[in-house]
C-alpha positions in Angstrom: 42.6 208.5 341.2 41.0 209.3 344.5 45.4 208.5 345.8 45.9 211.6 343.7 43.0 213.7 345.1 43.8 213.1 348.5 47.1 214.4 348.1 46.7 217.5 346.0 44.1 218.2 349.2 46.6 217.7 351.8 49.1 219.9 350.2 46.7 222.3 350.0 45.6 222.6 353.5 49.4 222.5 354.1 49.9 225.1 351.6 46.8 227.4 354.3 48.3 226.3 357.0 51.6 228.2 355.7 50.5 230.8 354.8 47.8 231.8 357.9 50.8 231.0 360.6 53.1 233.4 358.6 50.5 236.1 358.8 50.3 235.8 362.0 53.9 235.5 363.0 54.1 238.9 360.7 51.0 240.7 362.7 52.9 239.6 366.2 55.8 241.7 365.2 54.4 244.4 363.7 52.4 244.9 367.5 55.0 244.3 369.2 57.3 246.7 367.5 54.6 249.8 367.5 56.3 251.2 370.7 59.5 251.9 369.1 58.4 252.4 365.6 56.0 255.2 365.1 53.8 255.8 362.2 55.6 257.6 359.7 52.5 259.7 358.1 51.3 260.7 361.7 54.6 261.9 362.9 55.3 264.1 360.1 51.3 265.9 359.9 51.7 268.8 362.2 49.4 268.9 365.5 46.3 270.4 364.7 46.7 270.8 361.4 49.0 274.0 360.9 51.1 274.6 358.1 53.8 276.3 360.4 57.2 275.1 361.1 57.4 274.1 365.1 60.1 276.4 365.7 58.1 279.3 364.3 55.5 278.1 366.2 57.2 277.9 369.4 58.9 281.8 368.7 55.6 283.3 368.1 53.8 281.6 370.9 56.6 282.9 373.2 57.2 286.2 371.7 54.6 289.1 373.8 56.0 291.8 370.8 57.1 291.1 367.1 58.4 294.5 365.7 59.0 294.7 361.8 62.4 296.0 360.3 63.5 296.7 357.2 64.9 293.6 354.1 62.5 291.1 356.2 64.1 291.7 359.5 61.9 290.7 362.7 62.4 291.3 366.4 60.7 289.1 368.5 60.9 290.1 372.5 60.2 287.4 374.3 61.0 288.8 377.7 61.3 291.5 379.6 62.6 291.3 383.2 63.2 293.4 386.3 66.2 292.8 388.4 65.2 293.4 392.3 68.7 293.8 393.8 70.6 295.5 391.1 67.9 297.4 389.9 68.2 297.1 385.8 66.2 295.7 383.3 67.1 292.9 380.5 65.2 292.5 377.7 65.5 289.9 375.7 64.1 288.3 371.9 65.1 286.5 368.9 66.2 288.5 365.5 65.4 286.7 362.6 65.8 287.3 358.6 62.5 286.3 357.5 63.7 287.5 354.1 64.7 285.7 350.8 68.3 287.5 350.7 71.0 288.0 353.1 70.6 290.9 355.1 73.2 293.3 356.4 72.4 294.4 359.9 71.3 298.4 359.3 74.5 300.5 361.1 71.2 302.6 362.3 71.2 299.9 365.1 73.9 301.3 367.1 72.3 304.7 367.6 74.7 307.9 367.0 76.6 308.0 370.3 80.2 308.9 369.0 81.6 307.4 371.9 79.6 303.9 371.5 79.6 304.1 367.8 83.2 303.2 368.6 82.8 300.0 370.3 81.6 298.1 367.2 77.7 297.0 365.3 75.3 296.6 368.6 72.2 297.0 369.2 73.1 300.2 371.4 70.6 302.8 369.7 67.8 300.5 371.9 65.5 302.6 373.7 62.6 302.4 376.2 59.7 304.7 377.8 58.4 304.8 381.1 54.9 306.8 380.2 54.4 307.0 383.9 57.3 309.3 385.1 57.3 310.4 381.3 61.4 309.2 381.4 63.2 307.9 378.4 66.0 304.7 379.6 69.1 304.6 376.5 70.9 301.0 377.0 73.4 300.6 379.6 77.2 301.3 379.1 80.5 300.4 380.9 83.3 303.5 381.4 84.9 302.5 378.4 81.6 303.2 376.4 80.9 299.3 375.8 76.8 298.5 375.6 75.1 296.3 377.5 73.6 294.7 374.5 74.1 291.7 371.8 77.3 293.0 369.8 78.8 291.5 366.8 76.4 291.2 364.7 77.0 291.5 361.0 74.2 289.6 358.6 71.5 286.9 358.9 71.2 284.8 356.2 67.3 284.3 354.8 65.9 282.0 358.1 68.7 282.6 360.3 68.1 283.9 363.7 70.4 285.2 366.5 69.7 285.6 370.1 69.5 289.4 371.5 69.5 291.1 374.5 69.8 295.1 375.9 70.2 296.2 379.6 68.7 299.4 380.8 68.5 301.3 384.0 65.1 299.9 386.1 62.0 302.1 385.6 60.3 302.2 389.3 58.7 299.5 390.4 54.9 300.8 390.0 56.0 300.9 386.6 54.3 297.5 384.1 55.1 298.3 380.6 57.1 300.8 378.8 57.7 301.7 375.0 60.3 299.9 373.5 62.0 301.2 370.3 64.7 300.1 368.2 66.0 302.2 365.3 64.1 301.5 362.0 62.1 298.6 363.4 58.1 298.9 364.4 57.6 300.4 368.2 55.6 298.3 371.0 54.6 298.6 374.5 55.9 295.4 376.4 55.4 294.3 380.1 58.2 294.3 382.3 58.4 290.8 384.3 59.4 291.3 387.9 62.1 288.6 387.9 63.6 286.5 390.6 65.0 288.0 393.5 68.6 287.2 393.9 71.7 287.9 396.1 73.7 290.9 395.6 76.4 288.9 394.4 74.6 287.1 391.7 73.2 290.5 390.8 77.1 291.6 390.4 78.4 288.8 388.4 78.9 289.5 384.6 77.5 287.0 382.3 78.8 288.0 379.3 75.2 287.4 377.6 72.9 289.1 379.7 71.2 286.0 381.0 71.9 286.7 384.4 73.8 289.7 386.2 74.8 292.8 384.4 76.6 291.8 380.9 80.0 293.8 382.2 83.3 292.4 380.9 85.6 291.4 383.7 87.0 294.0 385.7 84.7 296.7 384.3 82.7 299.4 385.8 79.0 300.4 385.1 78.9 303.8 383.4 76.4 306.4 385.3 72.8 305.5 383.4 71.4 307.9 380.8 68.0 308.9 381.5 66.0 311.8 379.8 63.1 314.0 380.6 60.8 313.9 378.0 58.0 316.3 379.0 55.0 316.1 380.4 52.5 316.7 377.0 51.1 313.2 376.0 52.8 312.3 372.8 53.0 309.2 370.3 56.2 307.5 371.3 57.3 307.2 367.3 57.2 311.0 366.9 58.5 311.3 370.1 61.9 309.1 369.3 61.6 310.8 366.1 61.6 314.2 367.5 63.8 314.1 370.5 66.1 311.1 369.3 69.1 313.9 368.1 69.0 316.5 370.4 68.9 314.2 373.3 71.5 312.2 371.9 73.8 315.5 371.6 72.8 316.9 375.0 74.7 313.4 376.3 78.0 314.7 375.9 77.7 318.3 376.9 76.0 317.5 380.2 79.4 315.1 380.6 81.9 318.0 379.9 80.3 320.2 382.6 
């Protein structure tokens, strides 16, 4: 009987002994794996505790203007830059269909240039104001009537975004922030960057995106920049565009023929 006892005990204290040493084997890899394995619930709880995607995060947090469109459209402009040596402007931003249906870009965009209607969709009808010298900058142009803007564009599917840029003529260099204005979208004031100086040949060479140098296609020329007057009484920009947006438009033209 007391045979019996003993070894019921014995497997017993084997059966611990087991079953401790397998814990611990099973602790030993869990630490020494927590390096490369990260902790699933933690890695998908946002920072901080917002509900917002991180790329909308990151687009809003870089964006110093977000204009409203129409059909859930958004500009974001995240930059604004002076060139030093060619003396021209880029601004650049994100357009995105924060809608729940595919959007058709609004033809609108392209302004009512006859001659640049004819180079495709752009954003061409892009405007800005220098309040200072009271002067209104219309997107840059090669001689064959081509913007200096993001062309192509067609439709954004609900979330879909697409990169943007337009080039204008330099406002002086006292000047900060201008009015910027795209057809049917919300108006803002943004401040102009002054940019890195560069040589004169990096200032020439056509990128094709407007990330660096003048967006010209190879071989092209830079049309002479359109630049209006628009008076010297203070006025809101909106009624401004609004107001002048035609007749400036069709004074383009005749001022070319004399």
């Amino acid at each position: 009987m007391r045979r019996r006892d003993t070894t019921e005990h014995r497997r017993c204290l084997s059966a611990v002994g087991l079953t401790v040493g397998l814990a611990l084997a099973v602790a030993g890899c869990s630490d020494s794996g927590s390096s490369t394995l990260p902790d699933r619930a933690a890695a998908a709880t946002p920072q901080g505790g917002d509900s917002l995607p991180r790329s909308q995060q990151e687009r809003t947090a870089a964006a110093q203007a977000e204009l409203a469109g129409r059909n859930g459209l958004i500009l974001a402009i995240t930059a604004a830059e002076r060139d030093r040596a060619a003396s021209y402007l880029t601004v650049r931003g994100t357009l995105t269909n924060n809608g729940p249906k595919t959007t058709a870009l609004p033809a609108e965009l392209r302004g009512n240039e006859t001659d640049v209607l004819r180079s495709g969709s752009s954003l061409a009808g892009t405007t800005v104001v220098d309040f200072k010298t009271r002067k209104r900058y219309y997107v840059l142009r090669d001689t064959d009537h081509r913007p200096l803007t993001t062309t192509g564009l067609s439709t954004l599917e609900p979330g879909e975004n697409a990169r943007a840029f337009m080039q204008f003529p330099a406002p002086p260099p006292s000047t900060s922030t201008v009015g910027f204005h795209l057809p049917l979208f919300d108006t803002a004031n943004i401040t102009i960057a002054p940019g890195a100086p560069r040589s004169a040949d990096s200032a020439r060479a056509g990128s094709g995106t407007g990330s660096s140098g003048l967006a010209l296609r190879t071989e092209a020329a830079l049309a002479p920049p359109k630049i209006f007057d628009i008076g010297s009484d203070p006025v809101d920009i909106t009624q401004l565009i609004s107001d002048q947006d035609g007749a400036e438009r069709q004074q383009a033209p005749e001022k070319e023929e004399q």
